[in-house]
N, C-alpha and C positions, 0 to 999 in steps of 0.2 A: 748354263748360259748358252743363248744361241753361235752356231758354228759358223763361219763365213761360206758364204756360198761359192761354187768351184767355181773356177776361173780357167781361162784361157790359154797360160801357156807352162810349158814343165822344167826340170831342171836337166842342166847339163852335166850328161855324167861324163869323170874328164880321168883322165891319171896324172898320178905326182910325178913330180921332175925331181930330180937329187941334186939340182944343179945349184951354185951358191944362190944365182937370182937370176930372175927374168922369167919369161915363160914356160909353161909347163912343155915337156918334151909331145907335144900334140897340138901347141901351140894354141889350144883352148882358151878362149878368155877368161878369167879367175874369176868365180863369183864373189858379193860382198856381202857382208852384215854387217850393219855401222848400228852399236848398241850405245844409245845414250841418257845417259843418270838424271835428275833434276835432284838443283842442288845436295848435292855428295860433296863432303868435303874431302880435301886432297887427300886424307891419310885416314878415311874410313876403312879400306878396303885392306883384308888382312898381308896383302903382297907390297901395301903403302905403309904396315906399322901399325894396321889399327887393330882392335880387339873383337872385330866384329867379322863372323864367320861367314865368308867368302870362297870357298876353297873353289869354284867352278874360275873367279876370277884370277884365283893363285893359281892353277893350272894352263891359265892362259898365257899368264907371265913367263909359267916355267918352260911354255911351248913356244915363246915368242918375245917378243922384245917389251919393256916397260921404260918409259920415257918418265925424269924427274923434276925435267921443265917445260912441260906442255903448259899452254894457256887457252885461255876463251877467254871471255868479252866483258865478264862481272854480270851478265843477267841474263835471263834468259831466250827473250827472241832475238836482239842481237848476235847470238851465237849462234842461233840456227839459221841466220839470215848468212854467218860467214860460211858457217860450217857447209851448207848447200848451195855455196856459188861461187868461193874464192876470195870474194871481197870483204874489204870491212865494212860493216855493217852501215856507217854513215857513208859510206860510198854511194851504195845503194840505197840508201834512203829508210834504211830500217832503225835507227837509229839517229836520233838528236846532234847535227851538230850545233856547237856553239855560237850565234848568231846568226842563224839562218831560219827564218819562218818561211816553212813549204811545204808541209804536211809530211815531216819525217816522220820518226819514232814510232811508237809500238801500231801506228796506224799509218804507215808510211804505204807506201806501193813503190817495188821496186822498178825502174827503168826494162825498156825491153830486151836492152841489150842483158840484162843480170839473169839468164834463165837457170835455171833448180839443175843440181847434177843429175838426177834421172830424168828430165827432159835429155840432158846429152848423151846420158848413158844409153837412150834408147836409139838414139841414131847408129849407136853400133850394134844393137837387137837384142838387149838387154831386156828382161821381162822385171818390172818395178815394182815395190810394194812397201805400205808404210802402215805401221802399227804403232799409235799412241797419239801422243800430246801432238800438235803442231805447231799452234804462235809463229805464223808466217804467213805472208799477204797472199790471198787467194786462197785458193782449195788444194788439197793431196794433188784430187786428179789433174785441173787446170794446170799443177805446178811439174805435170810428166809422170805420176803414178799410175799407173794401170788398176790399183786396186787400193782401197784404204780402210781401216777403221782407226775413226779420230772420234780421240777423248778429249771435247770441248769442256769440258767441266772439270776441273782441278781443285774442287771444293767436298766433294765426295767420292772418297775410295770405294763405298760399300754399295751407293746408290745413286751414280750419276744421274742426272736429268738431261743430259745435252752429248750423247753420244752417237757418231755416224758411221753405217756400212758404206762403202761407196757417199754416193750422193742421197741416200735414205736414212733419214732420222730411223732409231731402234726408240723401243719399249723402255722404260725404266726397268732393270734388266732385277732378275728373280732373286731369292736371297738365297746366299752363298756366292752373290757374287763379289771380286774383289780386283780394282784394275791392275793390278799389276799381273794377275793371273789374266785378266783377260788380254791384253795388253798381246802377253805372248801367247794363249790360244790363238788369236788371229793371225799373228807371225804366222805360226807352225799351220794353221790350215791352209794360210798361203804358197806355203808353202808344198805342203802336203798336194797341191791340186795343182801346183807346179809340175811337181814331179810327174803326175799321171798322164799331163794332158802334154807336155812340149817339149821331150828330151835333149834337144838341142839347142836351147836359148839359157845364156848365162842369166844370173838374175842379181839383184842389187834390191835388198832391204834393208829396211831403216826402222827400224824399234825405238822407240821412246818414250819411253820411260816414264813417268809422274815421280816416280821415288825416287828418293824421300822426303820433296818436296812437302809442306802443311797446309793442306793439316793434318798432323800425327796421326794414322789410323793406319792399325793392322790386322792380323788376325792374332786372336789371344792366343795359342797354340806358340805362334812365331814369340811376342811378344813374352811367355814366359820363360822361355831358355834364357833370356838376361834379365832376369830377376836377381837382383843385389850385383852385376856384376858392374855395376860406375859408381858404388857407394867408398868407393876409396877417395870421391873428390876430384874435381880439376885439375889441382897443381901434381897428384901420384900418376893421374892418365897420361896428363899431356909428358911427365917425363918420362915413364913408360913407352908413349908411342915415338918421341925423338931417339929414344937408345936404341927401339927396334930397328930405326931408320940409319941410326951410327953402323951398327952390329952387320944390316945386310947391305953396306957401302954407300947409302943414301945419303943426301944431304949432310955429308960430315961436316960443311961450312957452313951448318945453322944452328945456332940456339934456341932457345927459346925465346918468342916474343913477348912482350908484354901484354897482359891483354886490351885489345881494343877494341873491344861490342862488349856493354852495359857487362858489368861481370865481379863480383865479390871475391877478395881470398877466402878459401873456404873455412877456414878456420871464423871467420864474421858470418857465416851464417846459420839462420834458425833451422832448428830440426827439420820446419816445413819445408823451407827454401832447399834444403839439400835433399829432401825425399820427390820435391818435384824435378829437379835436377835429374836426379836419377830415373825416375817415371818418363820422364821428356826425351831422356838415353836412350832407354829402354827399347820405348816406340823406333825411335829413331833406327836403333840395329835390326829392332826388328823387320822396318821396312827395306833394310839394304839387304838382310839376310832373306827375303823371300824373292827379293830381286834376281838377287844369286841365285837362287835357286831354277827359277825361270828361264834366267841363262845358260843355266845347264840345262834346262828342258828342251831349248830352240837348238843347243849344240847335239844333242840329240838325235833333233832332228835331221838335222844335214849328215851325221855320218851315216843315219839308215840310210838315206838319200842315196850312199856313196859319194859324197861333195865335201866333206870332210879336209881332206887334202887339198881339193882348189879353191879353197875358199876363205878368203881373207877379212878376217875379222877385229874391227877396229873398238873398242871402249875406252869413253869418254865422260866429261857433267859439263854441265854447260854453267855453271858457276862454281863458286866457292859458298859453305855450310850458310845458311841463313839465320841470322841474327834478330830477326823482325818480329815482331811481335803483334799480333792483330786476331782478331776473329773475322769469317764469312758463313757464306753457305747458310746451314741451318743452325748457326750457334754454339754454344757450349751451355748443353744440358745439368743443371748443378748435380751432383751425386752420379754422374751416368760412369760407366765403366772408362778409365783411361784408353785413350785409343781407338774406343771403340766409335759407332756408325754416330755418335750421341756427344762427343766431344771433339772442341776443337783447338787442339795444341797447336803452339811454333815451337821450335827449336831453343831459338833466344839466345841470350849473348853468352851467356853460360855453355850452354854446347855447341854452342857457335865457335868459340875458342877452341875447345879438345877435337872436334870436327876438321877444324882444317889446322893442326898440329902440325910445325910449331913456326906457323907464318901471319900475320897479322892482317887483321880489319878480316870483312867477309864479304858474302855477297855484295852488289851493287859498289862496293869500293875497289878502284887499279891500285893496290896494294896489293901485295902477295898474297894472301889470302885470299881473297874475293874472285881473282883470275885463273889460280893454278888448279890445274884438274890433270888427277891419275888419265894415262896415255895406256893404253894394252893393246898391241898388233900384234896377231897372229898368221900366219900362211902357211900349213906344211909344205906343197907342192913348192914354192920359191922362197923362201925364206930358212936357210941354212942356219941362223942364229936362232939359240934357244936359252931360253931365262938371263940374257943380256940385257943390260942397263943403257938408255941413251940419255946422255948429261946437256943433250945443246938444246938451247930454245929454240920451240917450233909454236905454231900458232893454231887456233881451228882454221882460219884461212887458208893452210896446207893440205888439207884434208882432201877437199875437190881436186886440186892439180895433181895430189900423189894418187887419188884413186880412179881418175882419166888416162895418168901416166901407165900405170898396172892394164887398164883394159885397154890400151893400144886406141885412147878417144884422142884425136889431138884438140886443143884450145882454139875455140870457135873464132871464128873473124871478124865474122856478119850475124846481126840479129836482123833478118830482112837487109833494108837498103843501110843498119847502124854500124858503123864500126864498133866491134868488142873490144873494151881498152886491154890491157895486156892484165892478169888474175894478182891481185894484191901479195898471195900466197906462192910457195914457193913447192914442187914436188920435191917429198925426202927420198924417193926409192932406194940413192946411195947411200941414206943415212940409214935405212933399215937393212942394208944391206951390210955395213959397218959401220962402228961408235968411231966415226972422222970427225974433225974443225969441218962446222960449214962458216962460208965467209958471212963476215958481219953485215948484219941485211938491219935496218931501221924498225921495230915492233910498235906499234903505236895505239894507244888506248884513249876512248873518253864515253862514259857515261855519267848523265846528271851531273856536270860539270867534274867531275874527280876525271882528272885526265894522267895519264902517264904516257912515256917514250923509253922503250930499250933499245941501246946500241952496245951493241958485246957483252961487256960483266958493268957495265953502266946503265944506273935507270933513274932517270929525274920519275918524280910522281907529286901529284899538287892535288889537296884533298880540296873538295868547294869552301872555296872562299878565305882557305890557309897559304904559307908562302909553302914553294917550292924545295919537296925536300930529294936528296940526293943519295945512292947504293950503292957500292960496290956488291955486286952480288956474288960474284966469287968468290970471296969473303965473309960474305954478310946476307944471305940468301934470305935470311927471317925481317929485315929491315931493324936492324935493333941500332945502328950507328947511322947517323945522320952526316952525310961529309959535306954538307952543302957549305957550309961557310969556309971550309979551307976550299973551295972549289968552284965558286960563284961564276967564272969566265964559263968552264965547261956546263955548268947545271943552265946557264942562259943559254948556250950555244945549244944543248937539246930541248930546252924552250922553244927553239927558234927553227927549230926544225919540227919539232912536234907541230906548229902551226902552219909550216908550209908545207906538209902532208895533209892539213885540214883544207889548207885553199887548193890543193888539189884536188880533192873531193867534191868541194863545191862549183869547182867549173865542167865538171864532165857533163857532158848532153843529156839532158833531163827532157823527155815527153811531156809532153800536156796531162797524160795521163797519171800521172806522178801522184798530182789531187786529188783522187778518186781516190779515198781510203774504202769504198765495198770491197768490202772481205778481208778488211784486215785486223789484225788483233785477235785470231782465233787462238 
């Protein structure tokens, strides 16, 4: 595959600090890699419980901190609309509120004052760079990257049709190609021409991922190491992966859920149904396993670097496993190799369940499932915790305020003559710094109408067009007990705030500009 052409600035090489937190004894700004999954379910990854070989991501864990109640948004541009600016998603306009026709949602254009954290990253002389999927209004560069390759096409791992260097369409790229490999070639050569050319500029990249997002396709090589190994069925996995979660202190307040995406006991299914089941797994680990693997390539790369140490490394999914079921692209060829460039798998509601174990509903649903996505920070240079659990909920909206907090960016004021309202998100740095109570802060969800509200171990959530159901989550983490009816006063009283966080959103000063969906929905 073609290499990215050098670029303009290099990496900073910094020394570690021993110190519990804060800046490195050089006072060097910390570089980032913010690495994010498409749809991964919460408890894929073998440091969440799963059975699927991870060890680059287990290593992260063990070097840094793993959070057990991170969330995102249930879909996918929404999360990256929070994840790169602070806000929720319908704040900004990248997402659907409920009764407002204005050109939100996946074609939304956000306000001027919502600029992308590597626009502000660069005002403190951060060098940017972005490898993968985008789904966000405008372009890499226009949104403060220095450098991009974007994979417009989510329809083909083997042969994309719609892939960009910079602002240059490429070639339908040669065969052996595969995007999650290229994905992180481009990472590392950015890197790589970092290093050479500007040893004094911190940098902040963002990888993203397509995987394991459908359609199922991987490479056969990856995909035969699990051969036979999800033919024990649903109900032996998903118990499997909650005991692992018991065993390493996880979630010991959850059982298991019931399943809720289209899904059979397996003992009711025909031999076929459970050999596709399994063939459908299969692909699945295999995509998350080569992910891994990758990720261990780009970390690679930073210790040649010498950046190893100051460099803070965040992984995340920007939903919960998908359930859906559909064909694009070029089809699914009858007889073609599972997986391969020739078929076109989903997941489906069947691995939709064991995928995000053992929490209910999935993608596109504010249910447990659909929202909750594995958290992994790592820092050697400031981050004295190692293989520590963080139990409080945090949100993608935290992500921008805690990694402006870390590069000493303070939160803008002015976008031009706009006032910048204050960032929906909150910085953790205390919290990566220790497993503390942070105080109870309001969590609020809606997409396609499924709306939910967290306040503490309380969470109202209201599926489209059902009544309003009620969680103790402390308790009841998987959503398996319903307390709404002994509890009607409080489930209305976070009703009733869930909606005046919505009318807050819809009064913030909106541009003219707002209409103008060119370029959005990449």
């Amino acid at each position: 595959m073609s290499r990215p052409a050098p670029l303009l600035f290099t990496l900073a090489i910094v020394l570690a600090s021993h110190s519990l937190w804060g800046a490195p004894a050089t006072k060097q700004q910390p570089n980032f890699i913010l690495l994010l999954a498409d749809d991964m379910g919460f408890s894929d990854a073998g440091c969440y419980g799963g059975e699927i070989a991870t060890p680059n991501l287990d290593q992260l864990s063990k070097d840094g901190v793993r959070f057990t109640q991170a969330y995102n948004t249930a879909r996918c541009w929404p999360t990256r609309a929070s994840l790169l600016t602070g806000f929720y998603a319908q704040h900004v306009r990248r997402d659907n509120l409920p009764g407002v026709e204005d050109g939100s949602g996946v074609k939304g254009v956000r306000p001027a004052w919502a600029r992308l954290l590597p626009a502000l990253l660069k005002t403190a002389g951060y060098s940017t760079y972005h490898s993968g999927k985008w789904h966000v209004d405008g372009s890499p560069l226009d949104g403060g990257f220095d450098h991009s390759y974007t994979l417009l096409d989510q329809d083909r791992y083997f042969s994309p049709k719609n892939h960009q260097l910079d602002r240059t369409r490429l070639p339908e790229p040669p065969k052996g190609y595969y995007a999650t490999t290229a994905v992180a070639d481009h990472a590392i050569g950015f890197l790589k021409a970092h290093a050479e050319q500007t040893p004094k500029a911190p940098f902040f990249a963002y990888v993203a991922f397509t995987s394991p997002h459908f359609p199922l396709q991987a490479p056969a090589e990856d995909i035969a190491r699990y051969k036979g190994r999800f033919d024990e069925g649903t109900e032996v996995l998903r118990e499997a992966r909650l005991k692992r979660l018991w065993d390493q202190g996880d979630l010991h307040n959850a059982e298991l859920s019931e399943p809720s995406a289209p899904a059979k006991p397996w003992a009711e299914l025909t031999p076929d149904e459970r050999s596709a089941f399994s063939a459908r797994m299969e692909i699945h680990a295999a995509m998350i396993d080569r992910m891994d693997q990758e990720i261990g390539r780009i970390l690679e790369q930073i210790k040649a670097m010498g950046a190893a140490e100051n460099t803070v490394v965040l992984f995340l999914s920007d939903n919960g496993a998908s359930a859906e079921s559909l064909v694009r692209g070029d089809g699914n060829t009858p007889g073609a190799a599972l997986g391969s460039a020739q078929s076109y798998l989903c997941l489906e509601g069947q691995g939709a369940n064991l995928a995000n174990t053992p929490l209910r509903y999935s993608k596109k649903f504010v249910h447990e499932g659909g929202i909750s996505t594995p958290l992994i920070v790592r820092w050697p240079a400031g981050l004295k915790a190692k293989g520590e659990v963080r139990d409080q909920p945090v949100h993608v909206v935290d992500i921008t305020p805690t990694v402006l907090k870390l590069a000493s960016v303070p939160w803008p004021k002015l976008a031009g003559e706009t006032p910048v309202p204050p960032a929906d998100g909150v910085e953790l740095v205390s919290l990566l710094k220790e497993n503390k109570t942070l105080a109870n802060r309001p969590l609020w969800w809606s997409h396609e109408d499924n709306c939910a509200f967290r306040l503490g171990d309380w969470k109202w959530v209201a599926t489209k067009g059902k009544p309003g159901e009620l969680y103790y989550l402390k308790a009841d983490r998987a959503e398996t007990r319903d307390l709404a009816a002994a509890n009607m006063e409080r489930l209305q009283e976070m009703e009733a705030q869930w909606t005046k966080m919505a009318s807050r959103f819809k009064e913030e000063p909106r541009p003219p500009a707002l209409t103008n969906a060119s370029g959005a929905g990449q």
